[in-house]
C-alpha positions in Angstrom: -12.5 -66.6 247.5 -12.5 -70.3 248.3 -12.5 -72.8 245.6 -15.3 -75.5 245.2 -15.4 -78.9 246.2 -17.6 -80.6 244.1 -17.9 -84.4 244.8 -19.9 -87.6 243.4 -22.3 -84.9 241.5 -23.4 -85.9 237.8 -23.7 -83.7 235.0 -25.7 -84.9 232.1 -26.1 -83.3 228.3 -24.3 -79.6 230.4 -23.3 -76.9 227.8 -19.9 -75.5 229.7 -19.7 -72.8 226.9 -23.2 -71.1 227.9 -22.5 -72.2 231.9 -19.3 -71.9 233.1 -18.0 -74.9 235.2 -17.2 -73.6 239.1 -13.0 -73.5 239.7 -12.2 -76.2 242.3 -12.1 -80.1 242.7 -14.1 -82.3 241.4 -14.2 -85.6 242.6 -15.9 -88.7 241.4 -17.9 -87.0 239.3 -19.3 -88.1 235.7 -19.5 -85.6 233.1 -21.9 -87.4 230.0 -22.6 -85.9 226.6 -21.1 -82.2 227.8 -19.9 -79.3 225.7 -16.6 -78.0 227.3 -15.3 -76.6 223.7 -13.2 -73.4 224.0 -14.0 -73.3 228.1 -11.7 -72.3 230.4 -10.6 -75.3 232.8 -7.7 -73.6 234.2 -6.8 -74.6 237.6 -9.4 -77.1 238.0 -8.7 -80.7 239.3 -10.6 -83.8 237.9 -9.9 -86.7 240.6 -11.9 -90.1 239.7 -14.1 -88.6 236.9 -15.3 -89.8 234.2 -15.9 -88.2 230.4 -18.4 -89.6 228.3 -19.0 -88.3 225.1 -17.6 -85.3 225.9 -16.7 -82.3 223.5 -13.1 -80.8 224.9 -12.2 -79.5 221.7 -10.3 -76.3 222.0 -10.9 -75.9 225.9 -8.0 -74.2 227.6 -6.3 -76.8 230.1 -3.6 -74.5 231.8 -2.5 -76.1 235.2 -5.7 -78.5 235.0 -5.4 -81.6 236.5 -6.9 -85.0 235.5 -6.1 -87.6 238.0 -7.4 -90.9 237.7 -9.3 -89.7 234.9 -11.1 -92.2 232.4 -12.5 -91.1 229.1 -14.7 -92.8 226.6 -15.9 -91.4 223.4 -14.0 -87.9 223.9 -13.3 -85.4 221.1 -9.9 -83.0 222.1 -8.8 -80.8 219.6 -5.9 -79.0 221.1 -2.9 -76.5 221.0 -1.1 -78.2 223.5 -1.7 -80.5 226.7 1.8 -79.8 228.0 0.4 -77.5 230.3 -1.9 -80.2 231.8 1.5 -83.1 232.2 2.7 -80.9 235.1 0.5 -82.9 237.9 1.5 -86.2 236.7 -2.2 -86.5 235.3 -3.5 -89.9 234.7 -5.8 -89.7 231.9 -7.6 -93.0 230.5 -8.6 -93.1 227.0 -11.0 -95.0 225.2 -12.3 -94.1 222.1 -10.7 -91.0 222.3 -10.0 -88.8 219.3 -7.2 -86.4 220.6 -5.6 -84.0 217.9 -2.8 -81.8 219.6 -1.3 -78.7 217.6 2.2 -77.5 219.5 2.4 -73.9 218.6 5.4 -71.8 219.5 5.2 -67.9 219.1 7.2 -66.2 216.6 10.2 -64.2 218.4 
């Protein structure tokens, strides 16, 4: 199945945890006012995009990519973005509130 290619689209006041956000590329898109709390971004890549007021809380970020990324007014609540660093992700943050909880399982 071929991944989408989403580019210059808006989304506006977008509940991600009733509609799930297509695996891809996103590219200078702006994502205002949306809900992505406990959604699953895996594998998708965020070139050029903005975040405003934005609810990541909790959304799982394995092998997502935020390139060029600016952020203003974002709420993160988090496990761990360690799993996002490995694209050299440039994130910009203004206004952010980002809480990250490192867990380690018990062996």
């Amino acid at each position: 199945m071929k991944e989408a290619y989403i580019l210059d689209e808006n989304f506006e006041n977008t509940d991600f945890t009733q509609q799930f956000l297509e695996k891809g590329e996103y590219e200078n898109c702006t994502f205002r006012n949306c809900n992505f709390e406990y959604s699953d971004l895996s594998g998708i890549s965020f070139s050029d995009c903005d975040f405003i007021g934005c609810n990541l809380s909790m959304a799982k970020l394995t092998s997502t990519a935020f390139r060029n990324a600016f952020s203003k007014n974002v709420k993160c609540l988090a496990y761990s973005l360690m799993t996002v660093m490995h694209l050299g992700c440039l994130l910009h943050l203004m206004n952010a509130l980002f809480i990250i909880l490192f867990s380690t399982k018990l062996q």
